[in-house]
MDAnalysis code that builds the backbone (N, CA, C; Angstrom):
import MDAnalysis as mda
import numpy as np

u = mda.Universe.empty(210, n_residues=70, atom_resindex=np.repeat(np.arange(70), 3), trajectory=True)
u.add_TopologyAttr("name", ["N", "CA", "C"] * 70)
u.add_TopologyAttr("resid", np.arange(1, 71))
u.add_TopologyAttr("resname", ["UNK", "UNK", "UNK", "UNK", "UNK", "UNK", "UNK", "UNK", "UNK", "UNK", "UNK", "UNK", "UNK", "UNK", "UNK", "UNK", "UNK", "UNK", "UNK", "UNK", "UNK", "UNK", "UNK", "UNK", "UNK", "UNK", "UNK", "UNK", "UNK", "UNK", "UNK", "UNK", "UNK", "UNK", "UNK", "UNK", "UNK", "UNK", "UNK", "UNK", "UNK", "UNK", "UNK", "UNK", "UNK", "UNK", "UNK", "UNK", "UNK", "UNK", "UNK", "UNK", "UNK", "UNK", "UNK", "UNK", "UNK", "UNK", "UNK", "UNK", "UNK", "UNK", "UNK", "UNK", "UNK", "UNK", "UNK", "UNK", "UNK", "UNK"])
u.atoms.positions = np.array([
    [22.287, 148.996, -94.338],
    [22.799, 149.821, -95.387],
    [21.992, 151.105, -95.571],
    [21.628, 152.039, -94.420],
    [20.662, 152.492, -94.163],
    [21.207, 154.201, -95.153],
    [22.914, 154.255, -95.112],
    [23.714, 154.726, -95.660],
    [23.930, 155.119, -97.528],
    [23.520, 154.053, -97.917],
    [24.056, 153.706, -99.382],
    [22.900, 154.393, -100.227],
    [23.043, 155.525, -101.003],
    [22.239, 155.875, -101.437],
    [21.857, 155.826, -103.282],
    [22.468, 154.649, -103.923],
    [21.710, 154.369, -105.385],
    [20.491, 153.386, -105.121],
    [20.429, 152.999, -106.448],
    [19.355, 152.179, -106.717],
    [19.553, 150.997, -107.269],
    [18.272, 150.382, -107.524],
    [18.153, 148.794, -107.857],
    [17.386, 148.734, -108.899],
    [17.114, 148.491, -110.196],
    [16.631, 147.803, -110.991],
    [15.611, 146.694, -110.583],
    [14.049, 146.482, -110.446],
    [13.344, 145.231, -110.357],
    [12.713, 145.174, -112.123],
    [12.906, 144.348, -112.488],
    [12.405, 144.095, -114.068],
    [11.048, 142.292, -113.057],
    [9.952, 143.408, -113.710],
    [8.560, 142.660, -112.678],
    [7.578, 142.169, -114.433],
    [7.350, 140.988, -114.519],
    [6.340, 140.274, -115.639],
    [5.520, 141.577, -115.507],
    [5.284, 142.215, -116.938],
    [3.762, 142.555, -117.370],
    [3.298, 142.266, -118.375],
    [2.086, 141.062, -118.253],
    [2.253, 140.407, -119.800],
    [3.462, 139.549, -120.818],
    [3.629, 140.205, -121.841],
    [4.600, 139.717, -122.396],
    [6.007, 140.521, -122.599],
    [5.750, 141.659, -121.876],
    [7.197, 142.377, -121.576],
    [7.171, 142.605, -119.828],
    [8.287, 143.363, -119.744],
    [8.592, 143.699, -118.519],
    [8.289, 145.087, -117.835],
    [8.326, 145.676, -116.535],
    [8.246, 146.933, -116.511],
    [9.303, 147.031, -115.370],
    [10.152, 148.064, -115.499],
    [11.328, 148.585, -114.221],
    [10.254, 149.215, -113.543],
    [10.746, 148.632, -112.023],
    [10.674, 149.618, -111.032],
    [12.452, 149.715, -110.001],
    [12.218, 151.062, -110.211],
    [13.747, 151.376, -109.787],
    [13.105, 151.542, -107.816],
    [13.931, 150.837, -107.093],
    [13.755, 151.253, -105.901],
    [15.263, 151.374, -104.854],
    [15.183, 151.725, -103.915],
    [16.670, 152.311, -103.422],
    [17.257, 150.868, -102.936],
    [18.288, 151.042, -102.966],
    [19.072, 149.674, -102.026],
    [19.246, 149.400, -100.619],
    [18.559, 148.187, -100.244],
    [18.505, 147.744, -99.352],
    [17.144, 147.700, -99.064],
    [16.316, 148.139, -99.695],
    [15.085, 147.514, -99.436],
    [14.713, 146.448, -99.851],
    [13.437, 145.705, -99.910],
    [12.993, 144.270, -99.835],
    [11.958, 144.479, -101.448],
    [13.224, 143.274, -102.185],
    [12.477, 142.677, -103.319],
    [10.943, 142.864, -103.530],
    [10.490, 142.348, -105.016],
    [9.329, 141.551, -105.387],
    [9.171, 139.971, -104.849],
    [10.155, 139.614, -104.352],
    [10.429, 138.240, -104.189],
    [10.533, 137.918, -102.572],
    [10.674, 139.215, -102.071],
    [11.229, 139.142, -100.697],
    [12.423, 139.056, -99.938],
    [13.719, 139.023, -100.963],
    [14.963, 139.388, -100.973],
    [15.247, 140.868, -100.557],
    [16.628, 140.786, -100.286],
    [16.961, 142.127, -99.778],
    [17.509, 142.882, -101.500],
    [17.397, 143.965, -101.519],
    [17.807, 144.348, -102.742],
    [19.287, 145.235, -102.671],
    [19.956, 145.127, -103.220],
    [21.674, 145.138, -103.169],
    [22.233, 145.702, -104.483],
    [22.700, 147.086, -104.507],
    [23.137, 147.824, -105.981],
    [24.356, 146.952, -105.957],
    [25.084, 146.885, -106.765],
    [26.301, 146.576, -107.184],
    [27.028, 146.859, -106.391],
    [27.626, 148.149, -105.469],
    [28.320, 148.157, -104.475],
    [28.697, 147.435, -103.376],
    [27.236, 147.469, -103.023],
    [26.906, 146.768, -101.450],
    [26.857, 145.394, -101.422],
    [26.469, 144.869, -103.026],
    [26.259, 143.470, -102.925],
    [27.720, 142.943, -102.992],
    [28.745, 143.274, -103.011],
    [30.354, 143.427, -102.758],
    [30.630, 142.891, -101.526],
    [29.699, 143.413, -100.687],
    [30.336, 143.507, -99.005],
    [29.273, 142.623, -98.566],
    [30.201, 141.997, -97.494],
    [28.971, 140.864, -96.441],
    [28.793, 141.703, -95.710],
    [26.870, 140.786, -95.426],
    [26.019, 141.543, -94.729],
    [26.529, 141.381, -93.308],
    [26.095, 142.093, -92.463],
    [26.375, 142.082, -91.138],
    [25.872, 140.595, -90.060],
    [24.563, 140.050, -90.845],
    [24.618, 138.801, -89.985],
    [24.757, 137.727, -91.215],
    [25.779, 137.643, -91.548],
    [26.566, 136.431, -92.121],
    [27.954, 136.338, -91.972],
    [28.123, 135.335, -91.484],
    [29.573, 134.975, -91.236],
    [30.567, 135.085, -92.496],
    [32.237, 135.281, -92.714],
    [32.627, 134.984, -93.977],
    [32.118, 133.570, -94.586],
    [31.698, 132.595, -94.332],
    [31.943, 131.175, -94.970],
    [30.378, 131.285, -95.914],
    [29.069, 132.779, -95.464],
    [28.365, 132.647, -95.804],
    [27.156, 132.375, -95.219],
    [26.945, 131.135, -93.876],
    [26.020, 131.433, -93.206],
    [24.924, 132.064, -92.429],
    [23.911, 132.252, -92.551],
    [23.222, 133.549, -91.699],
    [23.277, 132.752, -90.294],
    [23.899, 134.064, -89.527],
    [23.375, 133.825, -87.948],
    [22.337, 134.826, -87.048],
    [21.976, 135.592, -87.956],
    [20.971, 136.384, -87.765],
    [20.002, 136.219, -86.428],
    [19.566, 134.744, -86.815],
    [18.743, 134.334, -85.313],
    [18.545, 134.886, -84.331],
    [19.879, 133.851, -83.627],
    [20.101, 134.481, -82.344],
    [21.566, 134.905, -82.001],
    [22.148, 135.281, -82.772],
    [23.949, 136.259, -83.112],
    [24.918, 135.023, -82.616],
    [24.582, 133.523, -82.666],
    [25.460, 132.454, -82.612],
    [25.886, 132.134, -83.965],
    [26.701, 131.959, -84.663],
    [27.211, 131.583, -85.587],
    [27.212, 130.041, -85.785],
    [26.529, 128.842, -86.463],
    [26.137, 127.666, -86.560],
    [26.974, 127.299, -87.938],
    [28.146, 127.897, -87.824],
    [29.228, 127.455, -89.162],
    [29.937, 126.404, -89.241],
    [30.092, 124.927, -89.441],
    [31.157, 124.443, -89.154],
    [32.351, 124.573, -88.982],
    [32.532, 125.554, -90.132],
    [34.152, 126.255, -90.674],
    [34.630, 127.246, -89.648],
    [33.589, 127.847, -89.199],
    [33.598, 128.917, -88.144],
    [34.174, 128.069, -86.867],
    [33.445, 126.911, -86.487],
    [33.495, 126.604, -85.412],
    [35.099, 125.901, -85.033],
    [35.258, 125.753, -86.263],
    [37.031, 124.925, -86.193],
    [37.659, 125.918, -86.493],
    [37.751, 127.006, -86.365],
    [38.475, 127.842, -86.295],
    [39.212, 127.851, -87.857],
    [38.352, 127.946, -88.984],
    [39.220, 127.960, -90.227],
    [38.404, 129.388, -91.131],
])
């Protein structure tokens, strides 16, 4: 999503409140997640199948649903 140019909201513990850090989309969480504005998080990522699975690995798809053709 090298394309998509808003932002993301991270609300990160400080103490007993919070502090935003706004960072662009598609970069990598506080958590280590991918970070996804509202738009993008709309659309599947490129290595997940529709049913949801990552095949990222090695670009085999390990879906059951996939594999029966549904």
């Amino acid at each position: 999503m090298p394309t998509c140019k808003n932002t993301v909201d991270q609300y990160i513990p400080n103490g007993f409140d919070y502090k935003v850090v706004t960072l662009p989309c598609g970069s990598t969480g506080i958590d280590g997640q991918e970070l996804r504005c509202e738009k993008c998080s709309k659309v599947r990522p490129w290595y997940m199948c529709e049913h949801g699975v990552d095949h990222s690995g090695d670009g085999d798809c390990l879906c059951a649903a996939c594999e029966l053709g549904e």
